[in-house]
OpenMM code with the backbone's topology and positions (N, CA, C; nanometers):
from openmm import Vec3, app, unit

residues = "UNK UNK UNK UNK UNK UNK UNK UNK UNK UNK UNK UNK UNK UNK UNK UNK UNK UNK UNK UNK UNK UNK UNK UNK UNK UNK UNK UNK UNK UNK UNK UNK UNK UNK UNK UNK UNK UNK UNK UNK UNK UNK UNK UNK UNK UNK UNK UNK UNK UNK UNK UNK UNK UNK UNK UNK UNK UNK UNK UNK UNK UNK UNK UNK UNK UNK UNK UNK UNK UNK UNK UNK UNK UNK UNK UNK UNK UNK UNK UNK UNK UNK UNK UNK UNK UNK UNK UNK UNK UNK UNK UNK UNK UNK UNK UNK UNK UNK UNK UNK UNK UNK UNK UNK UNK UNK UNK UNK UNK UNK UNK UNK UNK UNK UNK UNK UNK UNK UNK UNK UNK UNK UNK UNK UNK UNK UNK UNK UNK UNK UNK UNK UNK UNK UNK UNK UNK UNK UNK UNK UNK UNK UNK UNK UNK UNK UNK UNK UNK UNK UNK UNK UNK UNK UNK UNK UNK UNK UNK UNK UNK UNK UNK UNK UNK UNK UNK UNK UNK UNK UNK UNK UNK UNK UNK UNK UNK UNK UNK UNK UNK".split()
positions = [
    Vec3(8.4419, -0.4902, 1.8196),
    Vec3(8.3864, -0.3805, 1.7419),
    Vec3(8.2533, -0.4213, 1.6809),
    Vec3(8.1749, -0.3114, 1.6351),
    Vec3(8.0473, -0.3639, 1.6198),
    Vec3(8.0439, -0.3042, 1.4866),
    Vec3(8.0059, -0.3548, 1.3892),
    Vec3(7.9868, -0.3348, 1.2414),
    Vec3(7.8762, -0.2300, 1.1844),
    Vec3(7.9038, -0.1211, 1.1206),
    Vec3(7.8161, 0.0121, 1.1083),
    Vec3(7.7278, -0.0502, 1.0630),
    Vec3(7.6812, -0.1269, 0.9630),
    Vec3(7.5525, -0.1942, 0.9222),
    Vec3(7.4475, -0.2820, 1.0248),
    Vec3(7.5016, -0.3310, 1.1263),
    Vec3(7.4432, -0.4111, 1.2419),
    Vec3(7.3856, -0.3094, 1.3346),
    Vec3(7.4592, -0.2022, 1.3607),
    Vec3(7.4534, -0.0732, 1.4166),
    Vec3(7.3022, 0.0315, 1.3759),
    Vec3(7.3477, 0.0364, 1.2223),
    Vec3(7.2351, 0.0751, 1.1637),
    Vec3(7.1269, 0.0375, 1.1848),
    Vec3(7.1274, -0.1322, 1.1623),
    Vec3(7.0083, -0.1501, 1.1653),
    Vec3(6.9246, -0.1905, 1.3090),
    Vec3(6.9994, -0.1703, 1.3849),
    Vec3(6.9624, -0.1846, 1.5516),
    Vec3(6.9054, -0.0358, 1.5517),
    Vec3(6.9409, 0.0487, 1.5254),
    Vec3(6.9453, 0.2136, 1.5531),
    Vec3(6.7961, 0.2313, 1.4939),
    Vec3(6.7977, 0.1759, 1.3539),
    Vec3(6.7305, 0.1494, 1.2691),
    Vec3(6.5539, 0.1617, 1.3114),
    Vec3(6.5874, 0.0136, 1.3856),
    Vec3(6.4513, -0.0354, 1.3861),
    Vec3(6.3792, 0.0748, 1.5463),
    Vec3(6.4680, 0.1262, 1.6540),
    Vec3(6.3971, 0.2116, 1.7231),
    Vec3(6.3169, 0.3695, 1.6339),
    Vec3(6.3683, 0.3653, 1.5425),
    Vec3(6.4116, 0.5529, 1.4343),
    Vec3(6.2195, 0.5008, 1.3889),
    Vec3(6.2500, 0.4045, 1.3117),
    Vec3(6.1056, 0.3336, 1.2806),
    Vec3(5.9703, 0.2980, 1.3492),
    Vec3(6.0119, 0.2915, 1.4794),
    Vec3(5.9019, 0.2795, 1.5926),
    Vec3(5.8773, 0.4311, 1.6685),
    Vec3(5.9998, 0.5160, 1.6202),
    Vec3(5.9184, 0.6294, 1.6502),
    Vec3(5.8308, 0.7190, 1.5279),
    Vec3(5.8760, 0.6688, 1.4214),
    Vec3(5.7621, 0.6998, 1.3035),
    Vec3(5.6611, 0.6849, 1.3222),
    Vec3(5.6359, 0.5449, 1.3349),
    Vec3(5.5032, 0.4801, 1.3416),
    Vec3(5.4255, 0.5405, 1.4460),
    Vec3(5.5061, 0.5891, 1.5467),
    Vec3(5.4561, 0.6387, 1.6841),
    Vec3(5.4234, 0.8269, 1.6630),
    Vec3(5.4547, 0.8640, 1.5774),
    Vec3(5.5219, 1.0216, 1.5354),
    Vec3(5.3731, 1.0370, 1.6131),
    Vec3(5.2514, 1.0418, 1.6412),
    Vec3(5.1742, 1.1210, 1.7054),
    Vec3(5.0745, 1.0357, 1.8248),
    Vec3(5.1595, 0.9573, 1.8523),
    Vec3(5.1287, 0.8718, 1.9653),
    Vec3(5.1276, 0.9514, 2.0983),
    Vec3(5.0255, 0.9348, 2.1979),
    Vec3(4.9293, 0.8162, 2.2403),
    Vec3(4.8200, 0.8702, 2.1398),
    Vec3(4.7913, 0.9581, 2.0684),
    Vec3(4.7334, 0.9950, 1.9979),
    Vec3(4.6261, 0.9289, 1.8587),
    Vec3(4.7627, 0.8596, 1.8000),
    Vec3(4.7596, 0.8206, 1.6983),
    Vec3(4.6447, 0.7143, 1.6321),
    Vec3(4.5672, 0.6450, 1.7270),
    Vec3(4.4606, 0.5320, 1.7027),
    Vec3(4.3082, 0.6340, 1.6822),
    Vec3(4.3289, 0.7510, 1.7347),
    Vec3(4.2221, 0.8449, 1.7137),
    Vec3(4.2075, 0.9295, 1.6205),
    Vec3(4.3078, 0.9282, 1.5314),
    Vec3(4.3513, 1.0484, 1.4226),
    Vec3(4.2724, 0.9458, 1.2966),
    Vec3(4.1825, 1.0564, 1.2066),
    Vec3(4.1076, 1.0339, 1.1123),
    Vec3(4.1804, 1.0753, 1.0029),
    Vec3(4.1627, 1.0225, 0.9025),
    Vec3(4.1813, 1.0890, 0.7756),
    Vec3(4.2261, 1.2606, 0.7053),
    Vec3(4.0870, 1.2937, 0.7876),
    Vec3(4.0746, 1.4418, 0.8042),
    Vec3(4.1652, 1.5233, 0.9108),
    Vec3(4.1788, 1.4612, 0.9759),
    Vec3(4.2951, 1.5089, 1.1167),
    Vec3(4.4505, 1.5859, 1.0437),
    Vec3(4.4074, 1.7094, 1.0617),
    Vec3(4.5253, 1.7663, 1.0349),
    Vec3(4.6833, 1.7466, 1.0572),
    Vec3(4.6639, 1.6876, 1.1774),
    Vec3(4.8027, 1.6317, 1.2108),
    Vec3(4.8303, 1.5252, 1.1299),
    Vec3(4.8041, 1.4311, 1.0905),
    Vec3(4.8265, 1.3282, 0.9661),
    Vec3(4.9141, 1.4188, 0.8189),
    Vec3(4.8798, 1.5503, 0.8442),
    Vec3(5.0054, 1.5889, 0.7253),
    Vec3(5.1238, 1.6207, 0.8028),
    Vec3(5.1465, 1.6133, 0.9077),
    Vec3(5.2641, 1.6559, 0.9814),
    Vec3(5.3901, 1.4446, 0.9636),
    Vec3(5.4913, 1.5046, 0.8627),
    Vec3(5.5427, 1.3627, 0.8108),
    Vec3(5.6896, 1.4051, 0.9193),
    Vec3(5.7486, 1.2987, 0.9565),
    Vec3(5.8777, 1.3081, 1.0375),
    Vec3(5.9396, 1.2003, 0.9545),
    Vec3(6.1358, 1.2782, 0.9588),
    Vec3(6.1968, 1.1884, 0.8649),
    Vec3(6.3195, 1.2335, 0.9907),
    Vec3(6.3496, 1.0647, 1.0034),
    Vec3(6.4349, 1.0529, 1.0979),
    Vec3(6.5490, 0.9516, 1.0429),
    Vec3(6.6895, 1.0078, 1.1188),
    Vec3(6.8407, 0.9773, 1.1134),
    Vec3(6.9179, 1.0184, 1.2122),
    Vec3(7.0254, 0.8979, 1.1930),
    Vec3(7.1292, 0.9142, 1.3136),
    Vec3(7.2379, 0.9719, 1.2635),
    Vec3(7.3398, 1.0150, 1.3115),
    Vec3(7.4470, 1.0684, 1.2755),
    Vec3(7.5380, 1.0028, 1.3837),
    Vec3(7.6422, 0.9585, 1.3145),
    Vec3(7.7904, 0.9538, 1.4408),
    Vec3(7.8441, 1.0744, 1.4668),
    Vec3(7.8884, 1.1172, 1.5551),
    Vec3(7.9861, 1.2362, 1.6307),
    Vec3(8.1501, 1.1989, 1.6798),
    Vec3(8.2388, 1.2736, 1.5476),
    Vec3(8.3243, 1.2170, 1.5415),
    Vec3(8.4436, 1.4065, 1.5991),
    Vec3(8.5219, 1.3876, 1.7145),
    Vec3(8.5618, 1.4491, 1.7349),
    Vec3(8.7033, 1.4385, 1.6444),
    Vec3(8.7691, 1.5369, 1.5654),
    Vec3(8.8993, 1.5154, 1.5013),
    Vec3(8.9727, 1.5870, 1.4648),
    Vec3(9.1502, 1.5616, 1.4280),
    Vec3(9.2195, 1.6876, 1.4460),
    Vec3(9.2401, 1.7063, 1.2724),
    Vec3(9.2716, 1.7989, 1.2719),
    Vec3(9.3571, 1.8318, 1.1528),
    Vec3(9.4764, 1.8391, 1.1292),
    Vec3(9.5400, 1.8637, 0.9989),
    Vec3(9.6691, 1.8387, 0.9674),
    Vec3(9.7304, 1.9514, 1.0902),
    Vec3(9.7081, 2.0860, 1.1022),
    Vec3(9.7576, 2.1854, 1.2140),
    Vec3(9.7293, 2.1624, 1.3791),
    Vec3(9.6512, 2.0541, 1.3895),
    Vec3(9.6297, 2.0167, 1.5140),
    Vec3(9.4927, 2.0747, 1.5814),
    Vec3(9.4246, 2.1310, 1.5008),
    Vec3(9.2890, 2.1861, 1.5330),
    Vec3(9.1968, 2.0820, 1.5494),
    Vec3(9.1228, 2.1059, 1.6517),
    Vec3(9.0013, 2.0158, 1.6638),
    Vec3(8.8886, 2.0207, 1.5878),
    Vec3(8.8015, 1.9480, 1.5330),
    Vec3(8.6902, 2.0224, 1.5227),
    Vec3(8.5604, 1.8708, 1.5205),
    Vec3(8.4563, 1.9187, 1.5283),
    Vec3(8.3471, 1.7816, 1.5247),
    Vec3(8.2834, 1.7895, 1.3974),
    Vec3(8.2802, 1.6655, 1.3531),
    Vec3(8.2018, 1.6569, 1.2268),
    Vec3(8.0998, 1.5499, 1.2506),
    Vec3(8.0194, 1.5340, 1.1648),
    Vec3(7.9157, 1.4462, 1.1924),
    Vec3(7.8906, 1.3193, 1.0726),
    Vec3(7.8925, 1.2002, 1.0881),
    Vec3(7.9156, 1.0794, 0.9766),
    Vec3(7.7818, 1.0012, 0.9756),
    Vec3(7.7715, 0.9482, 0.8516),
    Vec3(7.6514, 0.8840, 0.8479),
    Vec3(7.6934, 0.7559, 0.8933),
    Vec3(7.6079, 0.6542, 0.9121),
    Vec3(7.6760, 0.5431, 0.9855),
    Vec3(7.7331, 0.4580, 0.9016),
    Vec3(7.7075, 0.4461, 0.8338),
    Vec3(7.7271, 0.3720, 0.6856),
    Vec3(7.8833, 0.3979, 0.6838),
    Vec3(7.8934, 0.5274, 0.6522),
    Vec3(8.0933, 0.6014, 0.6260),
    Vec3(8.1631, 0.5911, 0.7043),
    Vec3(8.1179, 0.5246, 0.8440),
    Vec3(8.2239, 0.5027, 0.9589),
    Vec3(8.2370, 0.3676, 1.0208),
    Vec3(8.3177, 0.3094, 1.0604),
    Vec3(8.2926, 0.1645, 1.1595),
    Vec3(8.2431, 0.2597, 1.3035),
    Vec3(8.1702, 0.2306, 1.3322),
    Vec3(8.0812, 0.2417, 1.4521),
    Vec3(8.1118, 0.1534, 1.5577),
    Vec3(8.1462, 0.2240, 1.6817),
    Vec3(8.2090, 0.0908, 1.8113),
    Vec3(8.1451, 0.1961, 1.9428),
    Vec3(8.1541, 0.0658, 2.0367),
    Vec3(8.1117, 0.1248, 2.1580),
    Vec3(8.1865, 0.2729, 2.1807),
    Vec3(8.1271, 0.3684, 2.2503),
    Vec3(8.1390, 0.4910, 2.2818),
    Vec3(8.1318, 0.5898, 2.2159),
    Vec3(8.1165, 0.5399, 2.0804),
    Vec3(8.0627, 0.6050, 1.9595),
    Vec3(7.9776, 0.7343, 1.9889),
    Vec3(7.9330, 0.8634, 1.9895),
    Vec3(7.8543, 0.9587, 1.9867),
    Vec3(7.8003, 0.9620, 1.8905),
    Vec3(7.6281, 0.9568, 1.9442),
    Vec3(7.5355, 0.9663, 1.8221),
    Vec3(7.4462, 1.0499, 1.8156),
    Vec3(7.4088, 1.1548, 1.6826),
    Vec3(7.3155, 1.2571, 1.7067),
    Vec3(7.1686, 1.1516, 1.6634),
    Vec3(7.0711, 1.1685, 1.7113),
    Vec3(6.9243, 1.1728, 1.6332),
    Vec3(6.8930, 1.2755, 1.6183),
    Vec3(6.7913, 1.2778, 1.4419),
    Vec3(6.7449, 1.3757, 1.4340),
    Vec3(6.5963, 1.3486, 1.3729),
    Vec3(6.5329, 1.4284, 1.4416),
    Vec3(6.4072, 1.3687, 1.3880),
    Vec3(6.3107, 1.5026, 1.2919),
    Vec3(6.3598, 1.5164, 1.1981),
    Vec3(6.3018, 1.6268, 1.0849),
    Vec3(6.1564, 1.6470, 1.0876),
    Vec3(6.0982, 1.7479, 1.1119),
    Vec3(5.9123, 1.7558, 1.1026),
    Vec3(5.9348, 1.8752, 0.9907),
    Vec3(5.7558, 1.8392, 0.9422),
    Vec3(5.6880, 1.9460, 0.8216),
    Vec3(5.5786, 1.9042, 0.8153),
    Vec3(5.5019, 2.0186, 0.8386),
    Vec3(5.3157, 2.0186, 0.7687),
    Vec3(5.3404, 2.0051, 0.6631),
    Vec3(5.3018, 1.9152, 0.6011),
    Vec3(5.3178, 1.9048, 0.4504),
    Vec3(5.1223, 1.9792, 0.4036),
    Vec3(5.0730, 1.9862, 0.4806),
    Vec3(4.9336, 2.0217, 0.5002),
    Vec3(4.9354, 2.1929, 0.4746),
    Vec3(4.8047, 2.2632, 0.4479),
    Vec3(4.7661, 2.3467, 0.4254),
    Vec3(4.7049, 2.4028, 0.5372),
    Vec3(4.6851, 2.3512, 0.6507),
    Vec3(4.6302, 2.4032, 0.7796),
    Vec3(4.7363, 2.3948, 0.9028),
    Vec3(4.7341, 2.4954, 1.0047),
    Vec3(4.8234, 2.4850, 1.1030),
    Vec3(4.7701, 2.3481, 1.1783),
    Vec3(4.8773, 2.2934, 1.2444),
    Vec3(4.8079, 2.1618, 1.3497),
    Vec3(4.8420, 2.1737, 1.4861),
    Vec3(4.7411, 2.1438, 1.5880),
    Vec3(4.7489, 2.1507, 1.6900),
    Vec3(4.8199, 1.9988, 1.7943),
    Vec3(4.8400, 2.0247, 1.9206),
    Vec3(4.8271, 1.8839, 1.9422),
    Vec3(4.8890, 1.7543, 1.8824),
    Vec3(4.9998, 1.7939, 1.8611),
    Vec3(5.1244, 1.6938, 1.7647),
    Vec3(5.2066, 1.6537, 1.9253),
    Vec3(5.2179, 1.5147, 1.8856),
    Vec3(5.3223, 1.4620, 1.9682),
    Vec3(5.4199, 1.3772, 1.9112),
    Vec3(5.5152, 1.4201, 1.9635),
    Vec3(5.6482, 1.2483, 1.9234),
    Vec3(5.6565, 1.2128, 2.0102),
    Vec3(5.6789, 1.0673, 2.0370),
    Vec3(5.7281, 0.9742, 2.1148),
    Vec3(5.8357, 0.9445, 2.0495),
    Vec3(5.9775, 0.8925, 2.0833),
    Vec3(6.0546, 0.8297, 1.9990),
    Vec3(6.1254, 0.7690, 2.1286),
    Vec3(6.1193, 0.6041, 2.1138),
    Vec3(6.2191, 0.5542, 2.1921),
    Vec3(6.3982, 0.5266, 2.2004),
    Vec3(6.4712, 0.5220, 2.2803),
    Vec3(6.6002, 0.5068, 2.3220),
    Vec3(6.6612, 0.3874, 2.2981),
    Vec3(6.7099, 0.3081, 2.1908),
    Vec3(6.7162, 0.1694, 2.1834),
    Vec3(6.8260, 0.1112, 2.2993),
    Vec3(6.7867, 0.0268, 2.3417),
    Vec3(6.8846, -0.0422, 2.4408),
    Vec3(7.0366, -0.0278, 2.4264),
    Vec3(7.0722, -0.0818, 2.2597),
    Vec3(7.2290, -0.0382, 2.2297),
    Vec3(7.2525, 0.0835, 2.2678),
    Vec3(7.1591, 0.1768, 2.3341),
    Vec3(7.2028, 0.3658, 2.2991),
    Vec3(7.2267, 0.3992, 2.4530),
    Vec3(7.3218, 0.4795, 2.5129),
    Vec3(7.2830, 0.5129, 2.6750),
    Vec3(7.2504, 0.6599, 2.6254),
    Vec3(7.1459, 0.6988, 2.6365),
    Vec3(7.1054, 0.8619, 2.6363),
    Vec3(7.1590, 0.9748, 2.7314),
    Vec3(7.1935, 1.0266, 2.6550),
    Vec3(7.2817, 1.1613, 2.7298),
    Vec3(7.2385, 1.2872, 2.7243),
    Vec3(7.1271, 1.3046, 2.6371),
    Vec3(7.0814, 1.4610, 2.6696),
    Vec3(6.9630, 1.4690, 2.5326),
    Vec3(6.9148, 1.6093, 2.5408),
    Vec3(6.7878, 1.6461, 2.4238),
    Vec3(6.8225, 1.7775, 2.4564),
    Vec3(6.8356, 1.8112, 2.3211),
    Vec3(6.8125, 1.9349, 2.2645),
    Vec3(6.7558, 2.0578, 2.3097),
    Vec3(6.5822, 2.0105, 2.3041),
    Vec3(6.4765, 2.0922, 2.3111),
    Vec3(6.4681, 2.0749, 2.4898),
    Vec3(6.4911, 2.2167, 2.5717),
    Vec3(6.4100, 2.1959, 2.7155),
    Vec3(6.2413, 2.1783, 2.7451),
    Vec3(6.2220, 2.1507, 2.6561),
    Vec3(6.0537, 2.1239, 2.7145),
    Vec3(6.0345, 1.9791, 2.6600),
    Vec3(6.1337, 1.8815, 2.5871),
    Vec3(6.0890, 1.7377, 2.5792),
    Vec3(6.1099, 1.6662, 2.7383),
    Vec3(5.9881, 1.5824, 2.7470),
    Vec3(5.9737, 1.4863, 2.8569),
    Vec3(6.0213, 1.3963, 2.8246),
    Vec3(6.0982, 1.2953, 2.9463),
    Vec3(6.1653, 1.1697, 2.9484),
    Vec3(6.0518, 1.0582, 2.9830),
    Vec3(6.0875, 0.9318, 2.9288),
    Vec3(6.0496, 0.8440, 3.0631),
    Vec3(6.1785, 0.7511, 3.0654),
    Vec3(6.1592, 0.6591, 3.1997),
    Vec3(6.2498, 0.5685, 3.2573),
    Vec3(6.1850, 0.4310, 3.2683),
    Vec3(6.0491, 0.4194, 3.2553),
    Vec3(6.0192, 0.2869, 3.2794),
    Vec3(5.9155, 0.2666, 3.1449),
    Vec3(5.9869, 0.2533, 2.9881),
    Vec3(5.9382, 0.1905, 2.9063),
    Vec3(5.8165, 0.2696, 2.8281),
    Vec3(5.8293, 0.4128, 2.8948),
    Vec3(5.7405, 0.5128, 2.7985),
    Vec3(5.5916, 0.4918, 2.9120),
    Vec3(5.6021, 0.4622, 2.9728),
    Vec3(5.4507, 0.4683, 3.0754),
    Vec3(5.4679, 0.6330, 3.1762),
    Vec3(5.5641, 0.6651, 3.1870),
    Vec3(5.5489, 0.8056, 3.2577),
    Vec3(5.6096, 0.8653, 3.1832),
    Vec3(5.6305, 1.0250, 3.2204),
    Vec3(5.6945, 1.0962, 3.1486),
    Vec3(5.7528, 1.2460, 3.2449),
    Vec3(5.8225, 1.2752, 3.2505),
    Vec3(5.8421, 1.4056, 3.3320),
    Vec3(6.0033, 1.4258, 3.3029),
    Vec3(6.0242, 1.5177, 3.3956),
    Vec3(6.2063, 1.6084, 3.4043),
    Vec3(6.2708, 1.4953, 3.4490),
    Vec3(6.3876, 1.4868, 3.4030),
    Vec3(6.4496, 1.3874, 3.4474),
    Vec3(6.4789, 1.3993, 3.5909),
    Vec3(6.5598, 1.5265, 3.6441),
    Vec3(6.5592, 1.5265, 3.7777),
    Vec3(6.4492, 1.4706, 3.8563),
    Vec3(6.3319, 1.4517, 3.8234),
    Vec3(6.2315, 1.4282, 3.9140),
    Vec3(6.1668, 1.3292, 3.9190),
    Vec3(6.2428, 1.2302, 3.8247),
    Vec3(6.2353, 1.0415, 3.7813),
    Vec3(6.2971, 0.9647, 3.9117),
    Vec3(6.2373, 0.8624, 3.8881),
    Vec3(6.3557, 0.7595, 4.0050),
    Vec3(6.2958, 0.6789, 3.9585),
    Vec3(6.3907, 0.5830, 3.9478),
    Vec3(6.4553, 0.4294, 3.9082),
    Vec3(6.4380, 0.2876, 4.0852),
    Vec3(6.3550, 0.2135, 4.1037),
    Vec3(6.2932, 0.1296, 4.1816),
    Vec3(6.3726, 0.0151, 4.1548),
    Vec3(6.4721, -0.0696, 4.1677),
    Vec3(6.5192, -0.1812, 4.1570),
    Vec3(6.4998, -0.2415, 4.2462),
    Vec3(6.5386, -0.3999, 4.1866),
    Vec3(6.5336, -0.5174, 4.3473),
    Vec3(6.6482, -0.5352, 4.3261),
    Vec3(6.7124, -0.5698, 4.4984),
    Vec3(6.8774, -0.5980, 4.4819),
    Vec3(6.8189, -0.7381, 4.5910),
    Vec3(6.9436, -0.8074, 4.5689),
    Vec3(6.9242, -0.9023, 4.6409),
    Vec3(7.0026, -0.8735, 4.7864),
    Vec3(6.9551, -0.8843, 4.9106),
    Vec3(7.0405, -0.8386, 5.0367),
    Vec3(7.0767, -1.0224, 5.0833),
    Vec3(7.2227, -0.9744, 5.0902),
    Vec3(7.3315, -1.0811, 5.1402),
    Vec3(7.3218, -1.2264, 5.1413),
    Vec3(7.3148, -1.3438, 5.2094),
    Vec3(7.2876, -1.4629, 5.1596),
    Vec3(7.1452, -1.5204, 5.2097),
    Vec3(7.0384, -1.4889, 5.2736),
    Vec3(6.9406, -1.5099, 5.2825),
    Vec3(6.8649, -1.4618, 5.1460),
    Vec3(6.9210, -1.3642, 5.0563),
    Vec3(6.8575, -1.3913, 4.9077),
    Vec3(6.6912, -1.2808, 4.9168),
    Vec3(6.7364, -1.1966, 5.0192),
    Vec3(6.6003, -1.1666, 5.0354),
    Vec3(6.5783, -1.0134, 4.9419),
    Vec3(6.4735, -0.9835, 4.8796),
    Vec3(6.4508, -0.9244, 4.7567),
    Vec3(6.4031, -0.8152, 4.8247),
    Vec3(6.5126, -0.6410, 4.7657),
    Vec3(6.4807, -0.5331, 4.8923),
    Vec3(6.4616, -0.4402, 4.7689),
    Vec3(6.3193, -0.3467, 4.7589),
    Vec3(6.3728, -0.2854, 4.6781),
    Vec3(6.4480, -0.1326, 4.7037),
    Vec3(6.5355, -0.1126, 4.6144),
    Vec3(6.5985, 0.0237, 4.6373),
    Vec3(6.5554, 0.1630, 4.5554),
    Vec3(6.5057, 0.2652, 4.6099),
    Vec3(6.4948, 0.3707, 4.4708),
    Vec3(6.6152, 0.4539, 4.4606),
    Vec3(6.6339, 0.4736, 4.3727),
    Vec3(6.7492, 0.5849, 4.3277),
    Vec3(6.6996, 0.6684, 4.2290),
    Vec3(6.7838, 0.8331, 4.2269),
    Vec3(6.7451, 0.9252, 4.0998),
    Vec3(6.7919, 0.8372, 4.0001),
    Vec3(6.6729, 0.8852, 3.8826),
    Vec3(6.7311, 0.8143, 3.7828),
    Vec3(6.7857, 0.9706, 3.7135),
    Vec3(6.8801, 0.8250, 3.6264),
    Vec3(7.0263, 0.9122, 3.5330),
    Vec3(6.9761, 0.8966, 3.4342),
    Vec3(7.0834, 0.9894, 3.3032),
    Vec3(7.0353, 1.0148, 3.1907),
    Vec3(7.0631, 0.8240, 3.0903),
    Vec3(7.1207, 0.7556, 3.1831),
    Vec3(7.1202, 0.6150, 3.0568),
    Vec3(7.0132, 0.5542, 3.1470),
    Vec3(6.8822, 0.5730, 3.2169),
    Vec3(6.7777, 0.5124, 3.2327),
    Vec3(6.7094, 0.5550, 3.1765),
    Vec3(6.6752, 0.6280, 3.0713),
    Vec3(6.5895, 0.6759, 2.9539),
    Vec3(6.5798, 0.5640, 2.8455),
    Vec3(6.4297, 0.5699, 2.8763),
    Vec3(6.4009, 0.4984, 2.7446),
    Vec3(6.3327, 0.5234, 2.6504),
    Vec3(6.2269, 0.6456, 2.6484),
    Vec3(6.1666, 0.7000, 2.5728),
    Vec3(6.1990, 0.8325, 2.5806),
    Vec3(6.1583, 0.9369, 2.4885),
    Vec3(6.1755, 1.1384, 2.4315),
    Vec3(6.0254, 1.1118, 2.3863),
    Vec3(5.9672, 1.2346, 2.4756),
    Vec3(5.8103, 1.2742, 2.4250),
    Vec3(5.8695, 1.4075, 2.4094),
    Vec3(5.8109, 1.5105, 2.2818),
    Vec3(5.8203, 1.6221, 2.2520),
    Vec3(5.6487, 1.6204, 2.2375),
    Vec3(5.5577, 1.6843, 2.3436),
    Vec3(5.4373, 1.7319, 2.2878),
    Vec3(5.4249, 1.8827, 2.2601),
    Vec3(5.3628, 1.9116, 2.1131),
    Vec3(5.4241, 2.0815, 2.0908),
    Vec3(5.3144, 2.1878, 2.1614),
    Vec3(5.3213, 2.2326, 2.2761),
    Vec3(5.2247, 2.3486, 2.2928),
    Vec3(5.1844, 2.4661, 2.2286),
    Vec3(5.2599, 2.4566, 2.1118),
    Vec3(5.2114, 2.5842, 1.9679),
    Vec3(5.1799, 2.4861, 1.8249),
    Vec3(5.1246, 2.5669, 1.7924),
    Vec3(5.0767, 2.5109, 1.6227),
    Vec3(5.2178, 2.5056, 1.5205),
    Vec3(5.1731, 2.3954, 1.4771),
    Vec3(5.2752, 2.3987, 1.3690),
    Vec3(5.2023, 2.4589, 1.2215),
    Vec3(5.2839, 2.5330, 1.2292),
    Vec3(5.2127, 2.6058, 1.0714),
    Vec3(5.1789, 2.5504, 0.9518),
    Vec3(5.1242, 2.5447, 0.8334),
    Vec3(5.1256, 2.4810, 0.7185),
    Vec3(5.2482, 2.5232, 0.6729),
    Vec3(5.3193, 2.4378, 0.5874),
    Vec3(5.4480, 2.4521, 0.5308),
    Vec3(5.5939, 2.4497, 0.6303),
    Vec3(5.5179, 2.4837, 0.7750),
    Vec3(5.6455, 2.5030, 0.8400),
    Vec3(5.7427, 2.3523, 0.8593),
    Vec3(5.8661, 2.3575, 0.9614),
    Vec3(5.9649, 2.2612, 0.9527),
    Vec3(6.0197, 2.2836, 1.0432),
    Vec3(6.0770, 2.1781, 1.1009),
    Vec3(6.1796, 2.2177, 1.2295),
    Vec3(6.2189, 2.0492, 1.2335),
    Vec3(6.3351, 2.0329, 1.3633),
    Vec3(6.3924, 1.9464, 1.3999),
    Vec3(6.3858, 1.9134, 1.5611),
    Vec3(6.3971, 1.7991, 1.5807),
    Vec3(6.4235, 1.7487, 1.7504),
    Vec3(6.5422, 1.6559, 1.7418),
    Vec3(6.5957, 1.6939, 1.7767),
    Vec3(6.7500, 1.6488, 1.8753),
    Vec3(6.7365, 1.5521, 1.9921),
    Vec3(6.8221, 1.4507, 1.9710),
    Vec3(6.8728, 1.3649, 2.1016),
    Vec3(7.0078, 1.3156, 2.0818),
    Vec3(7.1120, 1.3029, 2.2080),
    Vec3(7.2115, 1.2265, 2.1679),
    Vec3(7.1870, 1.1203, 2.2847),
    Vec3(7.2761, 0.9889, 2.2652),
    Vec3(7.3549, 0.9159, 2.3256),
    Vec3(7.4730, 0.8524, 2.3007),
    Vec3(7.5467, 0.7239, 2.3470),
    Vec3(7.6471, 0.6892, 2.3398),
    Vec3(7.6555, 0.5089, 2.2963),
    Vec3(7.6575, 0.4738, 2.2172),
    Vec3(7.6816, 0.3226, 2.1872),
    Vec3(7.7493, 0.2479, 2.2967),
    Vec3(7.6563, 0.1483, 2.3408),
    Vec3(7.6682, 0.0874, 2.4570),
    Vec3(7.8044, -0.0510, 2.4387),
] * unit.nanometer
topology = app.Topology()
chain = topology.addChain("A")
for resn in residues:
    res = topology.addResidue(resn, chain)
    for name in ("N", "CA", "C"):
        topology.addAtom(name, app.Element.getBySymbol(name[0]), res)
């Protein structure tokens, strides 16, 4: 079993690199004045805990990680909270937020966020990704590579770039789940 605090802070430190990243590839060009700089993202995980009740009803609730022991197969929501905290609409906002290795990614929310599979360097539909490995063929050791579609636990990065303005004052959320590896 893996300890909700170790968990956390593995979960942790990807939640943080997509902060830092909140308007990446962008972000080394954004001035002071750059409207998007009031656009702040506040990000958290949630566990997804399926459970019955005293009558035998199902229902899902959602735990902070902290309130639960956390173990492989665990279901986890991300959520990544946005707001213009700004007085002007902003154009041209992107998130990047990466997939931490502990996580196998299983889906997003929003249909217009792009995936990538090889470390955030591409980005597109997942159907239309593929995954390039070397396998080794039989005892001559000889190095072949194979492509295959890639699946939803070869994700390693969620780009949401927004094609509408975000309003001053406005707010919204982006969604991802996966599964504790």
């Amino acid at each position: 079993m893996i300890e909700a605090a170790i968990v956390v802070g593995i979960l942790t430190t990807g939640m943080v690199a997509a902060q830092a990243a909140q308007a990446s590839p962008l972000q080394a060009s954004i001035q002071a004045a750059d409207p998007r700089a009031n656009v702040k993202i506040e990000s958290k995980v949630l566990v997804e805990r399926t459970e019955q009740d005293a009558t035998g009803q199902t229902a899902t609730k959602l735990y902070q990680p902290g309130d639960v022991k956390v173990i492989p197969g665990d279901k986890l929501v991300f959520i990544n909270s946005y707001r213009n905290t700004g007085s002007t609409a902003v154009t041209g906002f992107v998130v990047n937020n990466p997939v931490h290795s502990a996580v196998a990614f299983t889906g997003v929310n929003e249909d217009w966020a792009m995936l990538s599979v090889d470390g955030g360097k591409n980005y597109g539909e997942l159907i239309g990704l593929t995954i390039t490995e070397m396998n080794k063929d039989g005892a001559e050791s000889e190095s072949v590579n194979i492509t295959r579609a890639a699946q939803p636990s070869d994700v390693t990065h969620i780009r949401w770039s927004f094609d509408r303005a975000i309003a001053a004052g406005a707010s919204g959320e982006l969604r991802f789940s996966g599964i504790v590896k």
